[in-house]
C-alpha positions as CSV (number, residue, x, y, z in Angstrom):
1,X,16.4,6.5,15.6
2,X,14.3,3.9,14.1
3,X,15.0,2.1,11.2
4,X,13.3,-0.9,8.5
5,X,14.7,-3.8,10.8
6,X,13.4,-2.7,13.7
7,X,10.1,-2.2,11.9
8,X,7.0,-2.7,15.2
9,X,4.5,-4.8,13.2
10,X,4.5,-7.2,10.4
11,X,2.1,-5.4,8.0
12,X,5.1,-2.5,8.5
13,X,8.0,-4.4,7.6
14,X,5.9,-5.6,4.8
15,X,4.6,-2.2,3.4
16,X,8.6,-1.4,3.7
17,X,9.7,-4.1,1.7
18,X,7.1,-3.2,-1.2
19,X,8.4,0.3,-1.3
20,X,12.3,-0.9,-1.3
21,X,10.9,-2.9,-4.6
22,X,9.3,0.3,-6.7
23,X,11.5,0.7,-9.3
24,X,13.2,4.1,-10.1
25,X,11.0,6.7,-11.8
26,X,8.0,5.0,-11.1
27,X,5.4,5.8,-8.3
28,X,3.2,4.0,-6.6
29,X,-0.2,5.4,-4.6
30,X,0.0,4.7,-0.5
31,X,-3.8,2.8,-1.7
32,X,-1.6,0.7,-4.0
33,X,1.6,-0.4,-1.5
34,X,-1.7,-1.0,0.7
35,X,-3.5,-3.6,-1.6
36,X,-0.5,-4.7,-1.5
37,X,0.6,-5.2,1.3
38,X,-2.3,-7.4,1.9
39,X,-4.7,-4.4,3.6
40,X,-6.6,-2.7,0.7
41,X,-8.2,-0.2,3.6
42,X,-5.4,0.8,5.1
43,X,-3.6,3.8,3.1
44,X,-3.6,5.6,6.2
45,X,-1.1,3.1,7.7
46,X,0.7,3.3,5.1
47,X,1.1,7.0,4.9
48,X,2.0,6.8,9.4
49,X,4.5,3.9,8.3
50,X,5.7,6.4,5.7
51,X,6.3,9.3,8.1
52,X,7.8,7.3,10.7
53,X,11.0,6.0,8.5
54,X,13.8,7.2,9.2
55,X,15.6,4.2,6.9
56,X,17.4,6.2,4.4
57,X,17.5,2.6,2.0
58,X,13.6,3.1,1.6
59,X,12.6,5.4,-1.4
60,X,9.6,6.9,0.5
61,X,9.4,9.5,-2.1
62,X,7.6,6.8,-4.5
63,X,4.5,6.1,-2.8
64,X,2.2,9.1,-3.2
65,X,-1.3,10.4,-3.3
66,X,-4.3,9.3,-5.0
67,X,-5.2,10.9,-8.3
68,X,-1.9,12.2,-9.5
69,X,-1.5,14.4,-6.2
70,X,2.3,14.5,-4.8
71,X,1.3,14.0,-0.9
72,X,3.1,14.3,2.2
73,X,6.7,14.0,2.8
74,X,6.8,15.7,6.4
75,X,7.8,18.9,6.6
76,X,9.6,18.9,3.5
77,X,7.8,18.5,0.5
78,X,9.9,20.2,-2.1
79,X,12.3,17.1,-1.0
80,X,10.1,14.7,-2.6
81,X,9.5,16.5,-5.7
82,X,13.4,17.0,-6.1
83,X,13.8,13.5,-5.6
84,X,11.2,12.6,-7.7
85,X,12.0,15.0,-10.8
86,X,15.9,13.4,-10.1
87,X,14.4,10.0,-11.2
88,X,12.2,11.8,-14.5
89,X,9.5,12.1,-13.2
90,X,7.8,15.4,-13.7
91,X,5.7,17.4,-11.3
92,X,3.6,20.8,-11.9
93,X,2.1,21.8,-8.9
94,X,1.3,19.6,-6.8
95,X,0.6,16.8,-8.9
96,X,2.5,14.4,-11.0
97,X,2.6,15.0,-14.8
98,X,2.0,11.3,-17.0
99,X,0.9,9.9,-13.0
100,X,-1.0,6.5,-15.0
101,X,1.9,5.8,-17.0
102,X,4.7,6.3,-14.1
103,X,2.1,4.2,-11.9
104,X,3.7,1.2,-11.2
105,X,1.1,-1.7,-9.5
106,X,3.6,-4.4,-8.3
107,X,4.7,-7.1,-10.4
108,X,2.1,-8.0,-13.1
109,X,1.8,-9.0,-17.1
110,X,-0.7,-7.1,-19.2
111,X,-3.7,-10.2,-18.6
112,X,-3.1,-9.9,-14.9
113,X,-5.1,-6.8,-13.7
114,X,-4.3,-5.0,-10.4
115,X,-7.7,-6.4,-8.7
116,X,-7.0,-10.1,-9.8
117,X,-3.1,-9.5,-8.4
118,X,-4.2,-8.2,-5.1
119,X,-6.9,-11.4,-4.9
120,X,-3.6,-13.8,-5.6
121,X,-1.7,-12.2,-3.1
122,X,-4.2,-12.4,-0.2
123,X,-4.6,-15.8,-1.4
124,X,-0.7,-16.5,-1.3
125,X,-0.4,-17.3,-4.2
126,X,2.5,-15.4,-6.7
127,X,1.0,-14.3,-10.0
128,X,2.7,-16.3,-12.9
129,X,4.3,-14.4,-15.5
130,X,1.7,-14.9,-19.3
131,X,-1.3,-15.9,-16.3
132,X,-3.9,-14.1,-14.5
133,X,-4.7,-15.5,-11.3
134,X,-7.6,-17.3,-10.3
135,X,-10.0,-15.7,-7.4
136,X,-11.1,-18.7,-5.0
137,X,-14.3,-17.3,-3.8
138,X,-13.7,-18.0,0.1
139,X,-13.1,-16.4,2.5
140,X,-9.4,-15.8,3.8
141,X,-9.6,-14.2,7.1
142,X,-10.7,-16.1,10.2
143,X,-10.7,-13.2,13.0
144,X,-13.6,-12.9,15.0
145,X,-16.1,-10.0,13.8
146,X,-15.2,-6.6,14.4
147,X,-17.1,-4.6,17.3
148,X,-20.4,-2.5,15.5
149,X,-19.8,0.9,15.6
150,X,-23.2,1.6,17.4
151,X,-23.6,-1.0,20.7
152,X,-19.7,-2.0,20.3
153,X,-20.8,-5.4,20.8
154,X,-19.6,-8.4,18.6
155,X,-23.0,-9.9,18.8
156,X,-25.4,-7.7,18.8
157,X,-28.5,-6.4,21.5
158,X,-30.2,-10.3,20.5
159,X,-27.1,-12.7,20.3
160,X,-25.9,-11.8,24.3
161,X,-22.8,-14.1,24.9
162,X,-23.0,-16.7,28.2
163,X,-20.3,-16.5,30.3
């Protein structure tokens, strides 16, 4: 059985530890805990780090679809709207009723948007409570270039490495 602690990746224990810190009655999109996490792209991960929790301390029913929609919650989804309608929040269908309102962004005042709070976290720097945070305008990740998706080559048909 596997549990937060013995979480396989960083960016896991991470997106973990975001969702342990959405406060009751509010939801946050799998898009959102992403940004958050530090990996705007990777709702997907999110959603697989999601499934595979079995860490009943982790209030997986928070983080849900774009747009309102309620999302997965394995083979039980009426789970996750009971859970959900527990903490107020109300559901018709399949999506959330009031979603923009319950939508809960991390940690933020009203001058610091959710862009300029995702920019200070990649950065590493905490947003200040009354401050917005400053975007630096370089470039934080130094990994080497991802393969092209057409000659899977880091350096394309002209730049041939020497080895």
């Amino acid at each position: 059985m596997k549990n937060a602690a013995a979480a396989s990746t960083p960016f896991v224990r991470r997106v973990y530890l975001i969702v342990r810190s959405i406060p009751s009655g509010r939801i946050a999109t799998y898009g959102d805990v992403a940004r958050m996490a530090g990996r705007p792209g990777a709702a997907r991960a999110v959603g697989n780090a999601m499934r595979s929790c079995d860490d009943p301390s982790i209030p997986c029913h928070r983080v849900t679809a774009a747009g309102g929609l309620l999302g997965g919650f394995g083979s039980w989804p009426q789970i996750k709207r009971q859970r959900l309608e527990d903490e107020g929040v109300k559901v018709r269908g399949k999506r959330l009723v009031e979603f923009r309102s319950r939508r809960w962004i991390g940690e933020r005042t009203a001058r610091t948007t959710p862009a300029k709070a995702a920019r200070a976290t990649r950065a590493g720097k905490g947003v200040k409570a009354g401050k917005p945070a400053k975007a630096t305008g370089r470039t934080l990740s130094k990994r080497p270039a991802a393969p092209t998706r057409l000659t899977g080559r880091r350096f394309g048909p002209d730049r041939r490495r020497n080895t």
